[in-house]
N, CA, C and O atoms as a GROMACS GRO file, in nm:
protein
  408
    1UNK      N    1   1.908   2.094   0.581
    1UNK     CA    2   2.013   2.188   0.548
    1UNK      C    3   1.989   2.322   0.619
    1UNK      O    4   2.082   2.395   0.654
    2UNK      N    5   1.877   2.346   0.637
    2UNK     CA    6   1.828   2.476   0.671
    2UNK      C    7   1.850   2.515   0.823
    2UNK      O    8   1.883   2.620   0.879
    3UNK      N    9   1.818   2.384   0.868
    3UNK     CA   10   1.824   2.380   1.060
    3UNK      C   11   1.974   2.326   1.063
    3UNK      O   12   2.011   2.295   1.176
    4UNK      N   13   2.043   2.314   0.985
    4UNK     CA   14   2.203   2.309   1.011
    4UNK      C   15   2.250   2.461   1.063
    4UNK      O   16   2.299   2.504   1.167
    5UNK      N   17   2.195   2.538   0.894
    5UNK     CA   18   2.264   2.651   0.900
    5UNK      C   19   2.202   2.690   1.004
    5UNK      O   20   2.290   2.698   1.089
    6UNK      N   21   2.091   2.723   1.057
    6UNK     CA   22   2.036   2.798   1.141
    6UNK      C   23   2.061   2.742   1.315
    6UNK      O   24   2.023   2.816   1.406
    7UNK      N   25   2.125   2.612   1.345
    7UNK     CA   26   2.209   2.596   1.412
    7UNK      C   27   2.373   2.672   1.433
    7UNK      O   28   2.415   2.708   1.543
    8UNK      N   29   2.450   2.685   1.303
    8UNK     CA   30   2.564   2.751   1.308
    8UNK      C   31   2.530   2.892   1.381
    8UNK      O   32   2.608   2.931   1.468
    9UNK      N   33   2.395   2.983   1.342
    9UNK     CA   34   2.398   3.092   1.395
    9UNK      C   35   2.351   3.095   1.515
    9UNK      O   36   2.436   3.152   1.584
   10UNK      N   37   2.239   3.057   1.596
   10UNK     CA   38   2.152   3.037   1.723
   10UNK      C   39   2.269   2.925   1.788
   10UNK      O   40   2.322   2.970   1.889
   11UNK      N   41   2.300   2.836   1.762
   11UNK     CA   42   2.360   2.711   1.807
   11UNK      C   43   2.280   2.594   1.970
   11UNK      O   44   2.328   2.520   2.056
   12UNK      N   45   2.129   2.646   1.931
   12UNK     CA   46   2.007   2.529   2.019
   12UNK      C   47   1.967   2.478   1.905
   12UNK      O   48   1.931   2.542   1.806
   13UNK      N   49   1.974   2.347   1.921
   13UNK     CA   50   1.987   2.232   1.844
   13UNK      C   51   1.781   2.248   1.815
   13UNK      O   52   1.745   2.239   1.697
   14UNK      N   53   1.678   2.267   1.913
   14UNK     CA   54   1.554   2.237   1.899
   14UNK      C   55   1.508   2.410   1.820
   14UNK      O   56   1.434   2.420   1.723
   15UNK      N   57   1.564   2.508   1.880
   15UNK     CA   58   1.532   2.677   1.832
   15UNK      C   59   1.581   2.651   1.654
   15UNK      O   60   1.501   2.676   1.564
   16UNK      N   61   1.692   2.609   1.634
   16UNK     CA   62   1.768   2.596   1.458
   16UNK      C   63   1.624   2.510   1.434
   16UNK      O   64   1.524   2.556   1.379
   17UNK      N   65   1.634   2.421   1.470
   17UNK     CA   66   1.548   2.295   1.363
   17UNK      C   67   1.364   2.356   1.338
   17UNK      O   68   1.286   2.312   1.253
   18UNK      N   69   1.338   2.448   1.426
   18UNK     CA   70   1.200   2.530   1.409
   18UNK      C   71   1.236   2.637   1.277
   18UNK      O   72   1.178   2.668   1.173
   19UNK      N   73   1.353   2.671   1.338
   19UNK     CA   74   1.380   2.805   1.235
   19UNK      C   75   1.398   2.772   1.069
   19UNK      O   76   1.347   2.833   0.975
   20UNK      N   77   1.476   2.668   1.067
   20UNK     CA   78   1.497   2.621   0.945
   20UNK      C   79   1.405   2.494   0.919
   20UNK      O   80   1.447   2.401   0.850
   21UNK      N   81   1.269   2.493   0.980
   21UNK     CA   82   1.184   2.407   0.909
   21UNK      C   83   1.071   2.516   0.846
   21UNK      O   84   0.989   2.497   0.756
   22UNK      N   85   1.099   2.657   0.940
   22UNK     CA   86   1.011   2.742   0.902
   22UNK      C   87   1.060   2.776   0.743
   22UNK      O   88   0.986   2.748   0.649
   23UNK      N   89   1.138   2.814   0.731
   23UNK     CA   90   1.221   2.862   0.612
   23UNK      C   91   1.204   2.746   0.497
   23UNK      O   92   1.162   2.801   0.395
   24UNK      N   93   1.220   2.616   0.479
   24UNK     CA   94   1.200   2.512   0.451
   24UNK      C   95   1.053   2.464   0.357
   24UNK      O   96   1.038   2.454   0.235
   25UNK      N   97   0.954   2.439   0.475
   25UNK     CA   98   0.818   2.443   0.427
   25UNK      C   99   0.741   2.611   0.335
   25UNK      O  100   0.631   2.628   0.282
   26UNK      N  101   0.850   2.699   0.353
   26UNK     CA  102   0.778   2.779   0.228
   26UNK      C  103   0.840   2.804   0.112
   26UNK      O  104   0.782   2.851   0.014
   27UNK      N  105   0.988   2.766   0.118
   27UNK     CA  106   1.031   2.725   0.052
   27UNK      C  107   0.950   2.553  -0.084
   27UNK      O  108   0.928   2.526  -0.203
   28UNK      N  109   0.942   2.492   0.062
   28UNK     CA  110   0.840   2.353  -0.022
   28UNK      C  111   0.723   2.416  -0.090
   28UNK      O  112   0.717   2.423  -0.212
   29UNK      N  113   0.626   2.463  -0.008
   29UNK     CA  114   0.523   2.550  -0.073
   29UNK      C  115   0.520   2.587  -0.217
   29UNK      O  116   0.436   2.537  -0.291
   30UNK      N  117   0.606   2.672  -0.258
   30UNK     CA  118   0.632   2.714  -0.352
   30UNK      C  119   0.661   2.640  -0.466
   30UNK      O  120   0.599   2.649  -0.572
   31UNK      N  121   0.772   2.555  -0.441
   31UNK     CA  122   0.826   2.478  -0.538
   31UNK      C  123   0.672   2.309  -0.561
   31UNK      O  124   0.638   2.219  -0.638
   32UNK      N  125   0.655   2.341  -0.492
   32UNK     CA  126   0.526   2.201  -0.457
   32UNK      C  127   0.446   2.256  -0.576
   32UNK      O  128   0.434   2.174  -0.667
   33UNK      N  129   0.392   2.372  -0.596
   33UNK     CA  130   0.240   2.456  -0.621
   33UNK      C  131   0.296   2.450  -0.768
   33UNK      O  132   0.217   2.420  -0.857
   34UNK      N  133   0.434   2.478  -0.801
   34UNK     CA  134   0.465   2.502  -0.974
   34UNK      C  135   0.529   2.357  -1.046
   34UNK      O  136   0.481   2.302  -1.145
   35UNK      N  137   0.604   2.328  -0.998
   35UNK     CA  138   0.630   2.175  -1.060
   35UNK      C  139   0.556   2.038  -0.985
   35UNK      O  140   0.586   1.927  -1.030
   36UNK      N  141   0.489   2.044  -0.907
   36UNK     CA  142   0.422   1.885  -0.855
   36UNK      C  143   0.298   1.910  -0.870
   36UNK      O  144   0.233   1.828  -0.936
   37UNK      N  145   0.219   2.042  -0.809
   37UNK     CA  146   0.074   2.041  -0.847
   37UNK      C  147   0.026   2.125  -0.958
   37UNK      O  148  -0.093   2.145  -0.979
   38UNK      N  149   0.115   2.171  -1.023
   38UNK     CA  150   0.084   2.271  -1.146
   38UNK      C  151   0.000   2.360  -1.090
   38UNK      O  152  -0.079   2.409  -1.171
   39UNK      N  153  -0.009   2.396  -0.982
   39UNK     CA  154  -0.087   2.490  -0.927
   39UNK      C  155  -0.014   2.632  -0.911
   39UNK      O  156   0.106   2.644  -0.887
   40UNK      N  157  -0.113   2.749  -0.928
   40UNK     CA  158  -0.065   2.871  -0.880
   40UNK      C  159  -0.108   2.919  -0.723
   40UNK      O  160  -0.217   2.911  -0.666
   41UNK      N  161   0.013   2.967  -0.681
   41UNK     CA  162   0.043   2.976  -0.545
   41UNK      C  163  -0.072   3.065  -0.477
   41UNK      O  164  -0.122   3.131  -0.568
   42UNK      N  165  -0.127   3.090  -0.375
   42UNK     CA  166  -0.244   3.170  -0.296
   42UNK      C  167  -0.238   3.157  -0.139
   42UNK      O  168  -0.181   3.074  -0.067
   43UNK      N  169  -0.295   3.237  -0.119
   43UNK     CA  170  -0.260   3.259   0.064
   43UNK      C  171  -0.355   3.105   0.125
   43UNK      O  172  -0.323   3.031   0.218
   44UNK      N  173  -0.476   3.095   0.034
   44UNK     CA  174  -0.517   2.960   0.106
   44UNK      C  175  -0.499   2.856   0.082
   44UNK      O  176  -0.530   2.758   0.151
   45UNK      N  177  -0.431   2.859  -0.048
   45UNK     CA  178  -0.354   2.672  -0.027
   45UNK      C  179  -0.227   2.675   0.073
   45UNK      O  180  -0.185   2.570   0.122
   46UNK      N  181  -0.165   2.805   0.102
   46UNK     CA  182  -0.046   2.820   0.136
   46UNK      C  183  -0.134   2.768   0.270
   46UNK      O  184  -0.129   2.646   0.282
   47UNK      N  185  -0.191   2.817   0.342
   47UNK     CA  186  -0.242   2.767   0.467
   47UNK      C  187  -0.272   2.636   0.488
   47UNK      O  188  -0.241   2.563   0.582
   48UNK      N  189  -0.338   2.615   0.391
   48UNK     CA  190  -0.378   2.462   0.374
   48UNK      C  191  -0.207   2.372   0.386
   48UNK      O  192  -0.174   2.280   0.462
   49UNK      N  193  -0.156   2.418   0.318
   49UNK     CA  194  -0.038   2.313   0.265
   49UNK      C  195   0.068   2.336   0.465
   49UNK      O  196   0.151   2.256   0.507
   50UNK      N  197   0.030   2.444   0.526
   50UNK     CA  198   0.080   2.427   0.642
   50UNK      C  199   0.014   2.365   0.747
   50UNK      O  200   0.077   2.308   0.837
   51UNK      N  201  -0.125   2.373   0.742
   51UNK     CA  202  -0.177   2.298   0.827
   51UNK      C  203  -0.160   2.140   0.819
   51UNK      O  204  -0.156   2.063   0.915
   52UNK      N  205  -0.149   2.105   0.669
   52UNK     CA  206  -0.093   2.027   0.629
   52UNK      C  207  -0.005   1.918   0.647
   52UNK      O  208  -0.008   1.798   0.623
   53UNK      N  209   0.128   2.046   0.730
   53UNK     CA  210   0.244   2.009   0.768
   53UNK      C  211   0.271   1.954   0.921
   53UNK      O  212   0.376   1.912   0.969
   54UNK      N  213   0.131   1.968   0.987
   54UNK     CA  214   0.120   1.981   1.155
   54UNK      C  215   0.164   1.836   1.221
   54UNK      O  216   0.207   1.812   1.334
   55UNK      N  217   0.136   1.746   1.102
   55UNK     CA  218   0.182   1.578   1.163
   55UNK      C  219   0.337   1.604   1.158
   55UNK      O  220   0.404   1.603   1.261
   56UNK      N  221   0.381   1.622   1.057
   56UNK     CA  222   0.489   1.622   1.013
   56UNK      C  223   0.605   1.702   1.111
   56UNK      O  224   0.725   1.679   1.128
   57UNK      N  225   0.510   1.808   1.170
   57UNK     CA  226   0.588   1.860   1.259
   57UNK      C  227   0.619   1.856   1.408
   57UNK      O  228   0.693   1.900   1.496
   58UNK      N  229   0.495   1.761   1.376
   58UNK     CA  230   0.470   1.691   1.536
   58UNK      C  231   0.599   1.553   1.538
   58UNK      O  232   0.630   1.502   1.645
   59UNK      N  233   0.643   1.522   1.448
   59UNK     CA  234   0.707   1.407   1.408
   59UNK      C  235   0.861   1.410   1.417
   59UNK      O  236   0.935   1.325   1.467
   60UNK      N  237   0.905   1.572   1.334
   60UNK     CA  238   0.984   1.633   1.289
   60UNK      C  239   1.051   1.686   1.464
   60UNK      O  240   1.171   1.671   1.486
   61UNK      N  241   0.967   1.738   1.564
   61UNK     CA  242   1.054   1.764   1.687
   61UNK      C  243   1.015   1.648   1.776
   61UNK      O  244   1.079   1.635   1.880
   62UNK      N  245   0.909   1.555   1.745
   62UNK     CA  246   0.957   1.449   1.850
   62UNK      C  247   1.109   1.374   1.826
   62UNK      O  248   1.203   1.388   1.904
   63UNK      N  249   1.114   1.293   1.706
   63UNK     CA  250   1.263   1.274   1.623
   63UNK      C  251   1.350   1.362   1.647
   63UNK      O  252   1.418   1.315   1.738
   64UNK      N  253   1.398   1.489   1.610
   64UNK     CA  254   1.505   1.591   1.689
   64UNK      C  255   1.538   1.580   1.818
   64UNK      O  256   1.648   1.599   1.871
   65UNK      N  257   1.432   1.548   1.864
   65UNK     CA  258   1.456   1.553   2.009
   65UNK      C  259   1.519   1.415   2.087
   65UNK      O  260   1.614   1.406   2.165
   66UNK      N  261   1.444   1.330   2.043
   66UNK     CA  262   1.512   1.228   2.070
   66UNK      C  263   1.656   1.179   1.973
   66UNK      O  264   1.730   1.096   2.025
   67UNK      N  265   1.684   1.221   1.865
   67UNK     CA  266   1.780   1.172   1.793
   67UNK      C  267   1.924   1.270   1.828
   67UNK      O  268   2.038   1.226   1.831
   68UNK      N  269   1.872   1.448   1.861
   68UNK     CA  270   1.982   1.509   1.949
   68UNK      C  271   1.994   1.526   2.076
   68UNK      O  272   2.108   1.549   2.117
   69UNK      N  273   1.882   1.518   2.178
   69UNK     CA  274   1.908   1.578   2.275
   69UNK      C  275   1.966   1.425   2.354
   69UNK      O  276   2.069   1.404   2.417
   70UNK      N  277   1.862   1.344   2.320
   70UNK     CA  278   1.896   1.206   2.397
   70UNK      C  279   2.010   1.123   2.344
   70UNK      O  280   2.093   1.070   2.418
   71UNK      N  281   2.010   1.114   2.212
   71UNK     CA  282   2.130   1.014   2.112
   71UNK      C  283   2.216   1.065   2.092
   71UNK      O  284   2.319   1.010   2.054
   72UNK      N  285   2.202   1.216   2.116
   72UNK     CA  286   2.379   1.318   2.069
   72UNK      C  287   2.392   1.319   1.939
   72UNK      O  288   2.507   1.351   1.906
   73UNK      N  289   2.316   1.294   1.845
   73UNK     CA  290   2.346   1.271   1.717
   73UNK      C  291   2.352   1.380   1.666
   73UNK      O  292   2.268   1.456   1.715
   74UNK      N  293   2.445   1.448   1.549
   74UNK     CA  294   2.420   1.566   1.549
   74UNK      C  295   2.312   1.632   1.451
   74UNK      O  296   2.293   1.554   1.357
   75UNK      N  297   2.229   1.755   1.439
   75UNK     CA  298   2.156   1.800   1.395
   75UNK      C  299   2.118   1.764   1.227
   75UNK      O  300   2.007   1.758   1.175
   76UNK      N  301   2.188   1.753   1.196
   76UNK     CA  302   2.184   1.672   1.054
   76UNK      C  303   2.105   1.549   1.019
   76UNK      O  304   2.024   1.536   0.927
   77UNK      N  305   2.162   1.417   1.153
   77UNK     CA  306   2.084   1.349   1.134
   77UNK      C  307   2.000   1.337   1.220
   77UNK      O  308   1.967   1.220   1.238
   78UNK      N  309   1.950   1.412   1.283
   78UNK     CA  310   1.836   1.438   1.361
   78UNK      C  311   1.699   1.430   1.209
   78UNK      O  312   1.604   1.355   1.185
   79UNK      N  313   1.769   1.570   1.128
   79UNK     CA  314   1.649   1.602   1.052
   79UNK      C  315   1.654   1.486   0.982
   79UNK      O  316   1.565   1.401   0.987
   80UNK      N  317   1.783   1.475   0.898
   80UNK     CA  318   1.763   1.339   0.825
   80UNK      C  319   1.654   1.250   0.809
   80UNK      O  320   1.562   1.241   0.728
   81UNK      N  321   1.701   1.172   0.933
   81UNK     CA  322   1.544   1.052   1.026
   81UNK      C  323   1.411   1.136   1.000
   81UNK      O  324   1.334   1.098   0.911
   82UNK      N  325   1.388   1.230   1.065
   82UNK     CA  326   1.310   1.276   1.087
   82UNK      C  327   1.227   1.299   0.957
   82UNK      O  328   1.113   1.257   0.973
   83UNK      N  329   1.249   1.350   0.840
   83UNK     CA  330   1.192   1.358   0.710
   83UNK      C  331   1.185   1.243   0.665
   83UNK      O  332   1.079   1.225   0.606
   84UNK      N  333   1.273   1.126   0.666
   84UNK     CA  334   1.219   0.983   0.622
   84UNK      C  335   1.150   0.980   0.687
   84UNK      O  336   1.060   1.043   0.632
   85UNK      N  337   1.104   0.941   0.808
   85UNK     CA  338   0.992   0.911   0.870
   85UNK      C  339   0.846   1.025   0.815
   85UNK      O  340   0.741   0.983   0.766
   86UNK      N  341   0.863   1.105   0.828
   86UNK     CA  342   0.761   1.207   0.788
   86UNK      C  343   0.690   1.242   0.621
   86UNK      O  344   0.585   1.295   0.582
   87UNK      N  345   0.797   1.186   0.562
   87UNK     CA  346   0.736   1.285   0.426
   87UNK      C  347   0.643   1.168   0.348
   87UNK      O  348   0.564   1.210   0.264
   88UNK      N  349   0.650   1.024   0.372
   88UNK     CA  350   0.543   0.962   0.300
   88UNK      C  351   0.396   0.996   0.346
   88UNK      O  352   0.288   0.999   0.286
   89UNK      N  353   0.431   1.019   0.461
   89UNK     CA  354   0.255   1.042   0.509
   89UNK      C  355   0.245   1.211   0.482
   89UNK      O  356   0.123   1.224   0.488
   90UNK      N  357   0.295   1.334   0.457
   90UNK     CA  358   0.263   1.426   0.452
   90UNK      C  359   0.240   1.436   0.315
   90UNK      O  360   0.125   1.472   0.292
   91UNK      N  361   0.316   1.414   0.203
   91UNK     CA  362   0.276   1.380   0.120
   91UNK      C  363   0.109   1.348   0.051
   91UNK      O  364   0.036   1.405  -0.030
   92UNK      N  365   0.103   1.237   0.127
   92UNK     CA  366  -0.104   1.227   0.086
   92UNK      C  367  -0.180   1.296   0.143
   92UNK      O  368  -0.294   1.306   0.098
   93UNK      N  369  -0.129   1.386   0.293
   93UNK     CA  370  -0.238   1.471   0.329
   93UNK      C  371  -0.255   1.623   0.290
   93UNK      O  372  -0.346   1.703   0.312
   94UNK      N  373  -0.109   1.635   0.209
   94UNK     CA  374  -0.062   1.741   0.101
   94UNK      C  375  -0.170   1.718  -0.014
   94UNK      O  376  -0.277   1.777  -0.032
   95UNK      N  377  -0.123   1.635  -0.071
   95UNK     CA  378  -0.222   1.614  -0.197
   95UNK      C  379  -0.362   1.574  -0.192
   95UNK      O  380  -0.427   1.556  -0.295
   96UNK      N  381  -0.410   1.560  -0.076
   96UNK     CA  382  -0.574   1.553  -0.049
   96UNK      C  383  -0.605   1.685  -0.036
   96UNK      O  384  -0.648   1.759  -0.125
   97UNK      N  385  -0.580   1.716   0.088
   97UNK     CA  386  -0.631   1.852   0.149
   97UNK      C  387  -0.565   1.974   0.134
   97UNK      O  388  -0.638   2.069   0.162
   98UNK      N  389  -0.419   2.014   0.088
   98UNK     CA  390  -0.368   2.129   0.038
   98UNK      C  391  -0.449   2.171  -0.126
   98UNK      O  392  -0.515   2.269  -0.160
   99UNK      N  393  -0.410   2.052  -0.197
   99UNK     CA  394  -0.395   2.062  -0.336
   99UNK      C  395  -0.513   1.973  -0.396
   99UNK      O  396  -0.522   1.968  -0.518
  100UNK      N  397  -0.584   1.917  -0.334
  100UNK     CA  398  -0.733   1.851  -0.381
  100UNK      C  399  -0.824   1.978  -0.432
  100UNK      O  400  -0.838   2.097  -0.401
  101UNK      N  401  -0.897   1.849  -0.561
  101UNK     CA  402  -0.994   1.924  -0.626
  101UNK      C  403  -1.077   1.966  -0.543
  101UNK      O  404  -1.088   1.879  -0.457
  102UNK      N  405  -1.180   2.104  -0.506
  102UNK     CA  406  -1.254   2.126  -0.440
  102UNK      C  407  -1.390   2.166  -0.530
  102UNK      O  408  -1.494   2.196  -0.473
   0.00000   0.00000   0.00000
């Protein structure tokens, strides 16, 4: 939703989908730390939970890229794909290494 809107304003299909994944994952952050890990929020899980995100984002613009630039598909379901494919595996490396007991 985020790299939609942020397509309407920029209108580069790869610049929106950075912008509104940025906006997105701290958005997730947040909402992750109070209802999924009962955790309170801090600058180093916040890091953790982005480093976190680095497959995901490696995943997130290979998929964009091939689903808009090459398939024409439009930005929507670029991300679409792209988060099915991505969020089962970010998921466990979320909850190991963001939000694991230390």
């Amino acid at each position: 939703m985020f790299s939609w809107f942020f397509s309407l304003l920029v209108g580069e299909g790869n610049t929106a989908a950075v912008m509104g994944y940025a906006v997105a994952l701290t958005i997730a952050y947040l909402l992750s730390s109070r209802f999924i890990f009962y955790s309170k929020p801090c600058l180093r899980k916040y890091i953790r939970f982005v480093i976190s995100y680095i497959p995901n984002f490696i995943i997130f613009v290979l998929v964009n890229t091939i689903t808009v630039k090459t398939w024409g598909l439009p930005q929507f379901w670029g991300t679409a794909i792209a988060a099915a494919a991505g969020g089962p595996i970010t998921y466990v490396i979320i909850k190991i290494y963001a939000f694991g007991k230390k």
